[in-house]
HTML snippet that shows the backbone in 3Dmol.js (N, CA, C, O; Angstrom):
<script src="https://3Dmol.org/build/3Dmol-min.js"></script>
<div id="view" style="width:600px;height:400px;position:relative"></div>
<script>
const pdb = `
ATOM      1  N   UNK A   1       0.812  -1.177   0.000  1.00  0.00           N
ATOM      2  CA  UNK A   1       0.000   0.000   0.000  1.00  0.00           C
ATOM      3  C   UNK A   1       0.867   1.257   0.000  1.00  0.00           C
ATOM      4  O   UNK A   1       0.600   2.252  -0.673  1.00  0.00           O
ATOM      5  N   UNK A   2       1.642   1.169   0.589  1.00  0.00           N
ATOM      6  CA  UNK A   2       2.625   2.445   1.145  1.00  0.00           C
ATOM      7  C   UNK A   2       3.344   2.879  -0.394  1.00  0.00           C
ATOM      8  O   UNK A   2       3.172   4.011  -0.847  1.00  0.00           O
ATOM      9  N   UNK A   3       4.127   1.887  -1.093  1.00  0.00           N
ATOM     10  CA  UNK A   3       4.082   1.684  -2.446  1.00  0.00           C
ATOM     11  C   UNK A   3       2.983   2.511  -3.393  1.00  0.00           C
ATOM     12  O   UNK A   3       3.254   3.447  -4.145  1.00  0.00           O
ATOM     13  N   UNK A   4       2.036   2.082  -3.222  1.00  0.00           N
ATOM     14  CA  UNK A   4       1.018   2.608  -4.221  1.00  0.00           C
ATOM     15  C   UNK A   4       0.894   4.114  -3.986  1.00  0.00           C
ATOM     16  O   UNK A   4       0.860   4.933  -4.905  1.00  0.00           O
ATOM     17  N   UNK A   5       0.824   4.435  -2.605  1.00  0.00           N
ATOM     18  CA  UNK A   5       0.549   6.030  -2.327  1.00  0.00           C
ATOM     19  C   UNK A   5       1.835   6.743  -2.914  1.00  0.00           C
ATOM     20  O   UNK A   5       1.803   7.718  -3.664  1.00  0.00           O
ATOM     21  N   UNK A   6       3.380   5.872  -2.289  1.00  0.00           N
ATOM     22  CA  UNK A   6       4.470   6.925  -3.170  1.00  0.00           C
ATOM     23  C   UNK A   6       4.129   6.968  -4.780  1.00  0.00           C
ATOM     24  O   UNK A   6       4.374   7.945  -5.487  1.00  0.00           O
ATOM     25  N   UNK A   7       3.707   6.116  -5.102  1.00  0.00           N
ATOM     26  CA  UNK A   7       3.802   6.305  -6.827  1.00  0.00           C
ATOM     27  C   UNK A   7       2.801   7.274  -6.827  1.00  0.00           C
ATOM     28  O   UNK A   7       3.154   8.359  -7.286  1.00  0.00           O
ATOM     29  N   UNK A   8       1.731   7.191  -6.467  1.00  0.00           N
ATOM     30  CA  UNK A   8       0.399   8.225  -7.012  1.00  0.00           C
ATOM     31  C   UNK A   8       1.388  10.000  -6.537  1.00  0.00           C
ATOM     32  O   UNK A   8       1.620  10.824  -7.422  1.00  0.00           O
ATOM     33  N   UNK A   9       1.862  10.263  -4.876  1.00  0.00           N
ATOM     34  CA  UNK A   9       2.573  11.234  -4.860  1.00  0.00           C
ATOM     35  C   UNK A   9       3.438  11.598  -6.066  1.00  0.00           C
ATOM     36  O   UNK A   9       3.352  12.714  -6.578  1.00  0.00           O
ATOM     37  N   UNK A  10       4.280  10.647  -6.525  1.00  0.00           N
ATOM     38  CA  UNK A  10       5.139  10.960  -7.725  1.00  0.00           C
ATOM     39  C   UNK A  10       4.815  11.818  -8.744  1.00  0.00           C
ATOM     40  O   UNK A  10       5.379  12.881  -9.002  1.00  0.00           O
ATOM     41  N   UNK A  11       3.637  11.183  -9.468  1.00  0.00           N
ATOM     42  CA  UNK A  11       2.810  11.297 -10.265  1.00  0.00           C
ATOM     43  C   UNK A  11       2.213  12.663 -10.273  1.00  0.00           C
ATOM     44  O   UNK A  11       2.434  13.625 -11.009  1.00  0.00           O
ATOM     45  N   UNK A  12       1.471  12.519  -9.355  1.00  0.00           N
ATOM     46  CA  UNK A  12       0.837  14.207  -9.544  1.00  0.00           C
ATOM     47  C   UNK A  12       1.725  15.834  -9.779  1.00  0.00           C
ATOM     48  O   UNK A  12       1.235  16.911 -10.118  1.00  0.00           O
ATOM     49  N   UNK A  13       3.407  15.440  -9.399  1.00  0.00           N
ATOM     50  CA  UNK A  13       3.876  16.261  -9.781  1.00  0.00           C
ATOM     51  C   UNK A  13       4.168  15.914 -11.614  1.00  0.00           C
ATOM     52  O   UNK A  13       4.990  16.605 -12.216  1.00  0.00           O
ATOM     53  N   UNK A  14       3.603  15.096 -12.142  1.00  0.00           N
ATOM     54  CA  UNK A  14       3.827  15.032 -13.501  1.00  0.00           C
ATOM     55  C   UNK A  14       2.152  14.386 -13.925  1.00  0.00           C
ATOM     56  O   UNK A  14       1.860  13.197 -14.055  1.00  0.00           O
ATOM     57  N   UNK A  15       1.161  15.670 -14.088  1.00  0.00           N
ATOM     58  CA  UNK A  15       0.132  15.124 -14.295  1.00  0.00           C
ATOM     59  C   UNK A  15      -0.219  15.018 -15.717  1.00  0.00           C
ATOM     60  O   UNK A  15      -1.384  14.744 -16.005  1.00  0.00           O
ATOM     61  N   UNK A  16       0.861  15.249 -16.856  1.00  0.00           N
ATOM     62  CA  UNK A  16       0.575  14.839 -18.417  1.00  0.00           C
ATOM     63  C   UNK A  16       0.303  15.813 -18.994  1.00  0.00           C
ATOM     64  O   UNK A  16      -0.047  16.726 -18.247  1.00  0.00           O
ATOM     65  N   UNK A  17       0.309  16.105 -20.335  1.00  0.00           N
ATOM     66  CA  UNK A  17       0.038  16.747 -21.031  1.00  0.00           C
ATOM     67  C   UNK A  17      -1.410  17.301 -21.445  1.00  0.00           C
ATOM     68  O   UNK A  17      -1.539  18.431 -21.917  1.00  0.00           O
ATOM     69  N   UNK A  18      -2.576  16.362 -21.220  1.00  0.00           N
ATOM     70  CA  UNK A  18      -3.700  16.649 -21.134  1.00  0.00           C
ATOM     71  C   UNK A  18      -4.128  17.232 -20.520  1.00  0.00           C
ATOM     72  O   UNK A  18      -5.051  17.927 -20.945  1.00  0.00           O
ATOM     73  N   UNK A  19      -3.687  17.331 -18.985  1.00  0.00           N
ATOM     74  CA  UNK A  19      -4.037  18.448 -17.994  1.00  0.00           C
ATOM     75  C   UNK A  19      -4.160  19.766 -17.659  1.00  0.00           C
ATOM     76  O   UNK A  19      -4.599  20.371 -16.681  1.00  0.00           O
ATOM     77  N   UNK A  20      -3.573  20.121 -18.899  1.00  0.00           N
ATOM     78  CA  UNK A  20      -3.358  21.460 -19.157  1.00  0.00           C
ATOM     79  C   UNK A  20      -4.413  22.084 -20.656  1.00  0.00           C
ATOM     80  O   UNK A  20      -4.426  23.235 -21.095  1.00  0.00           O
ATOM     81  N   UNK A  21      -5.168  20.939 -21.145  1.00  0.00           N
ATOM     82  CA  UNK A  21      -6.129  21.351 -22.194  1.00  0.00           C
ATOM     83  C   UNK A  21      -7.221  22.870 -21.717  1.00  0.00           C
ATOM     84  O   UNK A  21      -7.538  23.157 -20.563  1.00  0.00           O
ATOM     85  N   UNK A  22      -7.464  23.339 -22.490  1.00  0.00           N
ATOM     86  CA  UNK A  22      -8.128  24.033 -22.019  1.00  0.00           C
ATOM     87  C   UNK A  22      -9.826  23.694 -22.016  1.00  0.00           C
ATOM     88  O   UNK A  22     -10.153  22.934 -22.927  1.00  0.00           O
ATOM     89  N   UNK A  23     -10.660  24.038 -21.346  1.00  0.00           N
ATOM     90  CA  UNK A  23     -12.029  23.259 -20.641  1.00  0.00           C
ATOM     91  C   UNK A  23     -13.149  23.859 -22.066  1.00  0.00           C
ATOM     92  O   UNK A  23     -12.774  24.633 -22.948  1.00  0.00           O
ATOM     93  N   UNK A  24     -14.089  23.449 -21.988  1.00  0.00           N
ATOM     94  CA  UNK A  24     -14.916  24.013 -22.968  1.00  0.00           C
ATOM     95  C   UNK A  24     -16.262  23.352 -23.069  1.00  0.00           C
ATOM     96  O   UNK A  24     -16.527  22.245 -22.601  1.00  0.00           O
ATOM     97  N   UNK A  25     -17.063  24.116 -23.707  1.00  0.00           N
ATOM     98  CA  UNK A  25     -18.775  23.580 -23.670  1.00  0.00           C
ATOM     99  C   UNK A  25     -18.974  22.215 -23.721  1.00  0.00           C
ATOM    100  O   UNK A  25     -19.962  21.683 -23.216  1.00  0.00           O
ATOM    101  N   UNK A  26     -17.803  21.405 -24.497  1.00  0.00           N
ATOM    102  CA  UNK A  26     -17.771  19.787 -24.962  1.00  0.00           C
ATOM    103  C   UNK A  26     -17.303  19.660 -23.689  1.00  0.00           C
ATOM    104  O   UNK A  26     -18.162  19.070 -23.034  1.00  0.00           O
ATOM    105  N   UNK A  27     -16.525  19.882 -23.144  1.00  0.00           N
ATOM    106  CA  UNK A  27     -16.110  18.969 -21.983  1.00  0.00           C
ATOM    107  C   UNK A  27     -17.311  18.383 -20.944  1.00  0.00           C
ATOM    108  O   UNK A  27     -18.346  18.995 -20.679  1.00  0.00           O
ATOM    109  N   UNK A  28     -16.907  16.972 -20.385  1.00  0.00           N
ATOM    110  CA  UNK A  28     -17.701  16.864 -19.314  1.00  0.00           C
ATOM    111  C   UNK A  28     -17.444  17.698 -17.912  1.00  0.00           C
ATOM    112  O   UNK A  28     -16.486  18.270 -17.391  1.00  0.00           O
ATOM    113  N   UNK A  29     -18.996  17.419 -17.552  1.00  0.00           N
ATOM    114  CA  UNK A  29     -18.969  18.570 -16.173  1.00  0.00           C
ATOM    115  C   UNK A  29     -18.154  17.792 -15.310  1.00  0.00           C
ATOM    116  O   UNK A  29     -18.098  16.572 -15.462  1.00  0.00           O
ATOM    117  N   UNK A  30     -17.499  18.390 -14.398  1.00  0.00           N
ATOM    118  CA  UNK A  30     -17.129  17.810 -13.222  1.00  0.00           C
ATOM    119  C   UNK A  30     -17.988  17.194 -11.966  1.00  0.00           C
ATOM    120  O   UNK A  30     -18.752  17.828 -11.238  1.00  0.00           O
ATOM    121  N   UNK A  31     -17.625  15.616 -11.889  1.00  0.00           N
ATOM    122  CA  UNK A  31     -18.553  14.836 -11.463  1.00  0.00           C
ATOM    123  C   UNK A  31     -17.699  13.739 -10.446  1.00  0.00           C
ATOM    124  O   UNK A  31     -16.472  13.697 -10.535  1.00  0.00           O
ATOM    125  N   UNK A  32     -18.429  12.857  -9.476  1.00  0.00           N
ATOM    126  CA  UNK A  32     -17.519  12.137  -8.561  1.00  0.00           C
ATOM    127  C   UNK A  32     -18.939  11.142  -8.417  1.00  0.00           C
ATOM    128  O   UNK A  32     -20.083  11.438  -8.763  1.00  0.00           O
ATOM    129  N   UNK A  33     -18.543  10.108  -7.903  1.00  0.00           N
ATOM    130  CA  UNK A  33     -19.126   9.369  -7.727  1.00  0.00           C
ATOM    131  C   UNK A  33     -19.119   8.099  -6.485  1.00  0.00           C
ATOM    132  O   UNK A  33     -18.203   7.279  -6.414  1.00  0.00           O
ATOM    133  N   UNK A  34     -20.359   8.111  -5.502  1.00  0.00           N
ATOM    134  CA  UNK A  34     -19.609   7.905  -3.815  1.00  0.00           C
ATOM    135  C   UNK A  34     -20.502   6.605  -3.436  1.00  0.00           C
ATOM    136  O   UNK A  34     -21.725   6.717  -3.354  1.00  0.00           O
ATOM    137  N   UNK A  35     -19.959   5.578  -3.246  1.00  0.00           N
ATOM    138  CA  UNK A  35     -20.695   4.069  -2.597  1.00  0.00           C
ATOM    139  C   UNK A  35     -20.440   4.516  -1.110  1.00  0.00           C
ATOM    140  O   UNK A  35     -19.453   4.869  -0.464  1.00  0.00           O
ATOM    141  N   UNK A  36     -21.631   4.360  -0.891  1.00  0.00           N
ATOM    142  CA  UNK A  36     -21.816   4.700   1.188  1.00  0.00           C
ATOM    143  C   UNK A  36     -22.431   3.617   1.837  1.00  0.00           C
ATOM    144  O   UNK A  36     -23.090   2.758   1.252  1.00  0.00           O
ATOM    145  N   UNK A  37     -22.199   3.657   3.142  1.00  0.00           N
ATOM    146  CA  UNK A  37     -23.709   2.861   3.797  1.00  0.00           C
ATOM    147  C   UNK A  37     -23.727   3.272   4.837  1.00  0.00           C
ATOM    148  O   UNK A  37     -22.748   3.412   5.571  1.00  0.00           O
ATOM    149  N   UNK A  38     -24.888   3.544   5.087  1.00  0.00           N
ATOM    150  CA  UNK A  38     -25.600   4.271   6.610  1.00  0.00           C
ATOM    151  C   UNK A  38     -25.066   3.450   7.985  1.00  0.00           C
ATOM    152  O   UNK A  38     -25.160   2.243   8.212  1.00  0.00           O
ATOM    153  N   UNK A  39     -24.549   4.376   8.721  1.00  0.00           N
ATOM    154  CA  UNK A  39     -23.959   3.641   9.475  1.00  0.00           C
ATOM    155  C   UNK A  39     -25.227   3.719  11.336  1.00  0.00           C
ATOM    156  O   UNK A  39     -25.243   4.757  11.997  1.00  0.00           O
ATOM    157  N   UNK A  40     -25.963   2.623  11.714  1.00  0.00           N
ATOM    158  CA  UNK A  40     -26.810   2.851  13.016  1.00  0.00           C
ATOM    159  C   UNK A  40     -28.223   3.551  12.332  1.00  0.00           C
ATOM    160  O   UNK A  40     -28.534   3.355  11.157  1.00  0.00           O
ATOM    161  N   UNK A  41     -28.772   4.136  12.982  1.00  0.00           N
ATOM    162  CA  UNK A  41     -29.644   4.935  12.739  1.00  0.00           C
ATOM    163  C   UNK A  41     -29.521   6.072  11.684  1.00  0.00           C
ATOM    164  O   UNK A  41     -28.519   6.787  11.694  1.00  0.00           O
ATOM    165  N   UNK A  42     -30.389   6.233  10.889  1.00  0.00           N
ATOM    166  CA  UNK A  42     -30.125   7.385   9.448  1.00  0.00           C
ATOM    167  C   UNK A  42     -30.485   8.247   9.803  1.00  0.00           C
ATOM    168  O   UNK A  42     -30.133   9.151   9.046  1.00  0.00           O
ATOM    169  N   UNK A  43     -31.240   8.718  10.864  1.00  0.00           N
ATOM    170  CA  UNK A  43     -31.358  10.091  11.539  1.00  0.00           C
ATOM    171  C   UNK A  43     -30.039  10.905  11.769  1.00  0.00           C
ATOM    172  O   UNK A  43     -29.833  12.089  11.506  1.00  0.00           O
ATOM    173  N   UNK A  44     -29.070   9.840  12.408  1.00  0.00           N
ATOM    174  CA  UNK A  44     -27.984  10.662  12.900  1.00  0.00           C
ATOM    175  C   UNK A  44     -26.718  11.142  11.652  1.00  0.00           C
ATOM    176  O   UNK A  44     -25.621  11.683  11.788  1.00  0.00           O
ATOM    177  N   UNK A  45     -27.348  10.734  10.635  1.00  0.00           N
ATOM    178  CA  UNK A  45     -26.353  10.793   9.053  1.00  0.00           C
ATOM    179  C   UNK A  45     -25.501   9.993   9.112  1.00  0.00           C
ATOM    180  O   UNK A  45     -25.367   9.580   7.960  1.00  0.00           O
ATOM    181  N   UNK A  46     -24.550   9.304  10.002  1.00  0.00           N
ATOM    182  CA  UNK A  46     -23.541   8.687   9.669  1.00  0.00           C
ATOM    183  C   UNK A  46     -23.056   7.869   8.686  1.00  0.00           C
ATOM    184  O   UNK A  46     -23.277   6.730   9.097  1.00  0.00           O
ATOM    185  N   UNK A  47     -22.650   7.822   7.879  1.00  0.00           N
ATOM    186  CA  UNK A  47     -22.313   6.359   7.043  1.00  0.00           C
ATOM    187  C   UNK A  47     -20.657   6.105   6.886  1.00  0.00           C
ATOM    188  O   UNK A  47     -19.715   6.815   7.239  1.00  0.00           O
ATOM    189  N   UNK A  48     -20.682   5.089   6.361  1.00  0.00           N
ATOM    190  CA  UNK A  48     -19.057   4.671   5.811  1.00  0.00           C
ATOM    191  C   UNK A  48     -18.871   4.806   4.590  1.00  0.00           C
ATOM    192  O   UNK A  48     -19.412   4.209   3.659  1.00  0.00           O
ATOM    193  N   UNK A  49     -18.159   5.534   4.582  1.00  0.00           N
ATOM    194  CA  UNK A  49     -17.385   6.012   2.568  1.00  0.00           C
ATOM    195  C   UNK A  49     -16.963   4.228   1.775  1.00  0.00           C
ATOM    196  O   UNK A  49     -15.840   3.883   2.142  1.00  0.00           O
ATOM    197  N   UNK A  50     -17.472   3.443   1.079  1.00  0.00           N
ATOM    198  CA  UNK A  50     -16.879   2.448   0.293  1.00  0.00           C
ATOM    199  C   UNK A  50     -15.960   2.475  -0.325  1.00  0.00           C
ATOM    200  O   UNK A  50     -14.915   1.828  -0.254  1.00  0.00           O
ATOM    201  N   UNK A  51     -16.411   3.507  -1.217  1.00  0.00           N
ATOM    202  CA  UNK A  51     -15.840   3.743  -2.963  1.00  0.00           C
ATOM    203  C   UNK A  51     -15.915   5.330  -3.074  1.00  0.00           C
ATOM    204  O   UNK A  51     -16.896   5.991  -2.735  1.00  0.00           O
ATOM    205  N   UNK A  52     -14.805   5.812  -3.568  1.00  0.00           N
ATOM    206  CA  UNK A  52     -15.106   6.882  -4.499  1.00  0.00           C
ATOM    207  C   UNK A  52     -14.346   6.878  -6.078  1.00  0.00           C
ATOM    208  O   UNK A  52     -13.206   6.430  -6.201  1.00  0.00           O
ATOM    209  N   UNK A  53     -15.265   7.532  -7.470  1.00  0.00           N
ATOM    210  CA  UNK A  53     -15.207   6.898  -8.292  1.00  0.00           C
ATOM    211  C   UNK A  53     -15.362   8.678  -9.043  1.00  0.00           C
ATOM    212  O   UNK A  53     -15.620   9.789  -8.580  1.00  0.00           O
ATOM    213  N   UNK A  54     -15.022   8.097 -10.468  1.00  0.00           N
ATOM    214  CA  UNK A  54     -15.343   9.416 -11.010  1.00  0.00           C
ATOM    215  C   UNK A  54     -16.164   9.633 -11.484  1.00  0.00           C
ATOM    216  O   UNK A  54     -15.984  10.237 -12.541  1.00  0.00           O
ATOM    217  N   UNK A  55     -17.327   9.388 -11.174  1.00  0.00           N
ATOM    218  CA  UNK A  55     -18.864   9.379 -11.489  1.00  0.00           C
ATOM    219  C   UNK A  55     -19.467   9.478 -13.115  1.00  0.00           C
ATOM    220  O   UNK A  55     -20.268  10.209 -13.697  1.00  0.00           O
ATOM    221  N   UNK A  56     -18.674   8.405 -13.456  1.00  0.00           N
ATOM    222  CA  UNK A  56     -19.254   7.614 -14.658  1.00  0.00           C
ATOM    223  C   UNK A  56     -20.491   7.339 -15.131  1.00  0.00           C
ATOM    224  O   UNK A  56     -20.881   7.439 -16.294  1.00  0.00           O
ATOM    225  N   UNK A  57     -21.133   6.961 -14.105  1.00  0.00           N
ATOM    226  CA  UNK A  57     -22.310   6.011 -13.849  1.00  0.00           C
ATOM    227  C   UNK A  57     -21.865   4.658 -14.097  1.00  0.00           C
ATOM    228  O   UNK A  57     -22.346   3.959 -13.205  1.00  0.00           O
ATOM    229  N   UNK A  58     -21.236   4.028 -14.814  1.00  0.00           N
ATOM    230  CA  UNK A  58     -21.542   2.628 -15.072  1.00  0.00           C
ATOM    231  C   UNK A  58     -20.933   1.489 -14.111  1.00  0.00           C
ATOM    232  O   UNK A  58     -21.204   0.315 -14.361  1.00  0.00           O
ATOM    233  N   UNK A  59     -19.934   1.891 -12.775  1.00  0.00           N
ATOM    234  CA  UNK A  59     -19.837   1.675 -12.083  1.00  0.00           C
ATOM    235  C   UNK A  59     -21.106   1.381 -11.202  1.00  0.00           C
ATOM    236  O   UNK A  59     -21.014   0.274 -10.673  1.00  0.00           O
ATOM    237  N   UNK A  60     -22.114   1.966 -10.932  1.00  0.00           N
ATOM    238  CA  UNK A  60     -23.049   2.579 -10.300  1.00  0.00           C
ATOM    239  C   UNK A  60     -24.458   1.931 -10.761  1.00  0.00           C
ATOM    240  O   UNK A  60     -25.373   1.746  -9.959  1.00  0.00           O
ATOM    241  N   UNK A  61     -24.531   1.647 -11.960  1.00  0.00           N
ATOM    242  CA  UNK A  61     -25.376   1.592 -12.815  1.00  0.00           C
ATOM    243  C   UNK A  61     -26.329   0.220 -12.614  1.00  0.00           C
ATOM    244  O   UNK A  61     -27.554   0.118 -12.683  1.00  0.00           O
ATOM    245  N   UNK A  62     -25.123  -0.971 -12.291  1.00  0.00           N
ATOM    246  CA  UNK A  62     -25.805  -2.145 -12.031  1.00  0.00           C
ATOM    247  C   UNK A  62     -26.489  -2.478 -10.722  1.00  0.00           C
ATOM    248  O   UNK A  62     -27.343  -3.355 -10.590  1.00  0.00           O
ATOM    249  N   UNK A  63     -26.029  -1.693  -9.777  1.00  0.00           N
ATOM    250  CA  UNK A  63     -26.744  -1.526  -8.472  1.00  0.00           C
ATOM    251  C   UNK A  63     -28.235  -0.918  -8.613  1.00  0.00           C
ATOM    252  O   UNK A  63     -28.974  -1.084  -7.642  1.00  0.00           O
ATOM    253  N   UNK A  64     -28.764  -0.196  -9.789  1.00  0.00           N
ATOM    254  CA  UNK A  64     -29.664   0.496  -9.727  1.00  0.00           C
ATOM    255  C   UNK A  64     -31.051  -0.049  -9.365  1.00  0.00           C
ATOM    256  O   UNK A  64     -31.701   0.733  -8.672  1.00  0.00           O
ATOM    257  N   UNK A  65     -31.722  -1.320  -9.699  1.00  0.00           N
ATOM    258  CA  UNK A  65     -32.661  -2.374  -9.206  1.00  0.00           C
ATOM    259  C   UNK A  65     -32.432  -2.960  -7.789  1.00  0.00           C
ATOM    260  O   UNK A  65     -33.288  -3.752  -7.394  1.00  0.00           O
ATOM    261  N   UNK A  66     -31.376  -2.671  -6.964  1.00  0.00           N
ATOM    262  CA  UNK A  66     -31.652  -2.579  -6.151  1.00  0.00           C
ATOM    263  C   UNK A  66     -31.998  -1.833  -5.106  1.00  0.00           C
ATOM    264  O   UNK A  66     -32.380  -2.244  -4.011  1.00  0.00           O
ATOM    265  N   UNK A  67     -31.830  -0.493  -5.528  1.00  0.00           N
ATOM    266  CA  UNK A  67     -32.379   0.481  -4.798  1.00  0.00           C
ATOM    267  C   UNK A  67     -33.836   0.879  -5.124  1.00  0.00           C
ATOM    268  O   UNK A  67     -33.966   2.031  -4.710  1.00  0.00           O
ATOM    269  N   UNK A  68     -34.700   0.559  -5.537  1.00  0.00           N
ATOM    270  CA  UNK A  68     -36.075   0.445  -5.527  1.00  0.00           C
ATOM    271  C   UNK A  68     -36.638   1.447  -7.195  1.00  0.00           C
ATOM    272  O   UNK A  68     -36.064   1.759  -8.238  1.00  0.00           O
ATOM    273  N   UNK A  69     -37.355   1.549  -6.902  1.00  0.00           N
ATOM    274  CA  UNK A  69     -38.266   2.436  -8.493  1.00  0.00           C
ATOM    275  C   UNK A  69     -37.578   4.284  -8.437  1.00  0.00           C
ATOM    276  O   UNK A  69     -36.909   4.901  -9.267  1.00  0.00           O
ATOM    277  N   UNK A  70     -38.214   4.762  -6.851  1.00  0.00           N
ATOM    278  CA  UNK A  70     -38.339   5.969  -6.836  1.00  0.00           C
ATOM    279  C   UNK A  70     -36.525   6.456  -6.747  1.00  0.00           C
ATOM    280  O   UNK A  70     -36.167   7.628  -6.625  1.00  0.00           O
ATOM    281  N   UNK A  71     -35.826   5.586  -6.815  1.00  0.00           N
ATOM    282  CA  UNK A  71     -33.977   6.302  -6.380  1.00  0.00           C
ATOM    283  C   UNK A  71     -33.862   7.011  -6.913  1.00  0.00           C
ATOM    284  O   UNK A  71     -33.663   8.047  -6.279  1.00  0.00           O
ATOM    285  N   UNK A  72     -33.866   7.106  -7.912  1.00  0.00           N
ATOM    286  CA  UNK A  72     -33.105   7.701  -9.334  1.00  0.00           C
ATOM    287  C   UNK A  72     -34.132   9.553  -8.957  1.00  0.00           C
ATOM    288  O   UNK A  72     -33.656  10.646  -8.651  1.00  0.00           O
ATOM    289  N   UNK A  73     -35.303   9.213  -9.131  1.00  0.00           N
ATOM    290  CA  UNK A  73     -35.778  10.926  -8.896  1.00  0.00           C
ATOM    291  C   UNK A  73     -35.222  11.153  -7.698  1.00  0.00           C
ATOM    292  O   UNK A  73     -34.558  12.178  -7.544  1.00  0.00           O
ATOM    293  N   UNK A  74     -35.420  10.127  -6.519  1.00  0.00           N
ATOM    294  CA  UNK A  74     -35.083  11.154  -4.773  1.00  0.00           C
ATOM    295  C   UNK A  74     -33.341  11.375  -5.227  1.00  0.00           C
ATOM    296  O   UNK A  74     -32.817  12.364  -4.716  1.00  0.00           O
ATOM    297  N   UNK A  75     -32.418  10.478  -6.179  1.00  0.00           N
ATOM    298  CA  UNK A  75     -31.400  11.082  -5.977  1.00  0.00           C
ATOM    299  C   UNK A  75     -30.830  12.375  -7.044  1.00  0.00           C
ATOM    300  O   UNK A  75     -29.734  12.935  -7.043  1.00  0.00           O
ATOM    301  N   UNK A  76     -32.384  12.657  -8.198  1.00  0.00           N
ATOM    302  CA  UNK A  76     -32.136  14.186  -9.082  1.00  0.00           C
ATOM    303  C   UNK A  76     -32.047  15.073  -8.102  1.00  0.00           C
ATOM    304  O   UNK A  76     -31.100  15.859  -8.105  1.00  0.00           O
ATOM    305  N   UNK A  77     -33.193  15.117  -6.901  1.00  0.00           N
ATOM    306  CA  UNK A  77     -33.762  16.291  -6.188  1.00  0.00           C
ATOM    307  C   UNK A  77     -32.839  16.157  -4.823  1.00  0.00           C
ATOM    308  O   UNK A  77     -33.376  16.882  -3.985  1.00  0.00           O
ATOM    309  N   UNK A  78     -32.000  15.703  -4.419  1.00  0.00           N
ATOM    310  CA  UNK A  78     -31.127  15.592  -3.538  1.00  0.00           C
ATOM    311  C   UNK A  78     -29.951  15.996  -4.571  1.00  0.00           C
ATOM    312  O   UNK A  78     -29.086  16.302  -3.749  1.00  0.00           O
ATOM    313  N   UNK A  79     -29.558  16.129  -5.402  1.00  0.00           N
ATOM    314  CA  UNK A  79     -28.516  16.466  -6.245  1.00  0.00           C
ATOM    315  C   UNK A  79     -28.918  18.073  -6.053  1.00  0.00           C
ATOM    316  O   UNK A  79     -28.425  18.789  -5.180  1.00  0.00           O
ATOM    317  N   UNK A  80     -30.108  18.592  -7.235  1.00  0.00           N
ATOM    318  CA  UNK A  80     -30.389  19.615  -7.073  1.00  0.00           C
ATOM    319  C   UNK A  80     -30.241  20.282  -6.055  1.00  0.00           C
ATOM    320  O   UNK A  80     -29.413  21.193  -6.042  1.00  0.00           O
ATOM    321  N   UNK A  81     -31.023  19.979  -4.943  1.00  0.00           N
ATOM    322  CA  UNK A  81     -30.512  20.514  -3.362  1.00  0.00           C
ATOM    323  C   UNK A  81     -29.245  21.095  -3.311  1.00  0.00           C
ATOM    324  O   UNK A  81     -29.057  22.223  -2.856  1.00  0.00           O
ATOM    325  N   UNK A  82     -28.257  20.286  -3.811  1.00  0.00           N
ATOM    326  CA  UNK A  82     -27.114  20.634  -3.513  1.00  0.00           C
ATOM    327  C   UNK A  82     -26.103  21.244  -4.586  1.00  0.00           C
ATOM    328  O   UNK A  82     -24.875  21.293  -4.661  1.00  0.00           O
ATOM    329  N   UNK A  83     -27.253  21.730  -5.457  1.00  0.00           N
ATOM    330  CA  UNK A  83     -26.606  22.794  -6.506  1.00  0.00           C
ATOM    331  C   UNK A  83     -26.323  21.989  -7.655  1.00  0.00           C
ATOM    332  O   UNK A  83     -26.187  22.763  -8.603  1.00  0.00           O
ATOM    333  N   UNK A  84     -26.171  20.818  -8.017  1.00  0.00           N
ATOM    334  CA  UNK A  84     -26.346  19.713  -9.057  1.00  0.00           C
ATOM    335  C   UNK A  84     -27.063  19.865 -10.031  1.00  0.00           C
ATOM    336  O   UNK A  84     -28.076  20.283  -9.470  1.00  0.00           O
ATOM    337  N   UNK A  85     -27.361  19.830 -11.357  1.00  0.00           N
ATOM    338  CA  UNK A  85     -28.404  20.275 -12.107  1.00  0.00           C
ATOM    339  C   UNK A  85     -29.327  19.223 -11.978  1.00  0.00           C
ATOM    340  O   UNK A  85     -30.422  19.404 -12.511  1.00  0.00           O
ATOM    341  N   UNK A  86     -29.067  17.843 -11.211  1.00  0.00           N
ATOM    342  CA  UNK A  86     -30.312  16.649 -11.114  1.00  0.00           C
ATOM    343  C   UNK A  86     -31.149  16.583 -12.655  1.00  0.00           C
ATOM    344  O   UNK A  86     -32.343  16.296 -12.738  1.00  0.00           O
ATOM    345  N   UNK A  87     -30.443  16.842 -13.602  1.00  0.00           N
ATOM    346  CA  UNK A  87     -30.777  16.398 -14.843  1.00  0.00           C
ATOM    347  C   UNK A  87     -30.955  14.699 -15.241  1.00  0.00           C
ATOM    348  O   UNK A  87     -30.163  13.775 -15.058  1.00  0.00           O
ATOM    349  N   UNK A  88     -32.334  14.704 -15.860  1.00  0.00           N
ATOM    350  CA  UNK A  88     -32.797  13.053 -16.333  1.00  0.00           C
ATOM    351  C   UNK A  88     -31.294  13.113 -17.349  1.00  0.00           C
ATOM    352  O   UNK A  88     -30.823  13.905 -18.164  1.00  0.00           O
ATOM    353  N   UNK A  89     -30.899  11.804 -16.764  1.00  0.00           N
ATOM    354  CA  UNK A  89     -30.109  11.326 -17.946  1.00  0.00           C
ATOM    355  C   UNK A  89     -28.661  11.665 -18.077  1.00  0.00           C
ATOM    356  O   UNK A  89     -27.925  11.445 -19.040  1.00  0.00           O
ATOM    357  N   UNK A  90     -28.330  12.346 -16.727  1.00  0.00           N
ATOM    358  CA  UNK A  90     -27.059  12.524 -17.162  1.00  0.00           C
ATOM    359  C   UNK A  90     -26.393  12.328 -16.234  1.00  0.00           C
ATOM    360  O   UNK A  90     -25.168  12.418 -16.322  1.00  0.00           O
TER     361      UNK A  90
END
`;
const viewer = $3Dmol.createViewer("view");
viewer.addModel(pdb, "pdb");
viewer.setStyle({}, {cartoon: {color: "spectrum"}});
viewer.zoomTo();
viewer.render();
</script>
């Protein structure tokens, strides 16, 4: 493990040539993507971080039948909430 973190440190002082593109209407928005689970009672918010991902969706995607019918809208309008455009479909 200790291994893996020096290389990623390394790295970011050489983050590539792409990194420096400049951003534009085509680009994708900036997005993340977070596997949790409620940790005790959901009143008190707690959960445990799983995964974080760069919010692809397709990571995400096959879990979706199990979170019931209504997820997908409670999680547009919980996006929105939080300044997200909670756009169908994206």
């Amino acid at each position: 493990m200790s291994a893996a973190q020096a290389a990623d440190h390394r790295a970011r002082s050489h983050p590539g040539e792409r990194a420096w593109l400049p951003v534009g209407a085509t680009s994708a928005p900036p997005s993340v993507g977070v596997m949790y689970q409620v940790v005790g009672d959901p009143a008190d918010g707690r959960i445990v971080v799983n995964n974080f991902g760069s919010g692809t969706g397709a990571l995400f995607a096959r879990f979706a039948t199990l979170l019931g019918d209504d997820f997908g809208d409670d999680l547009r309008r919980g996006c929105g909430r939080c300044g997200g455009a909670g756009r169908r479909g994206s």
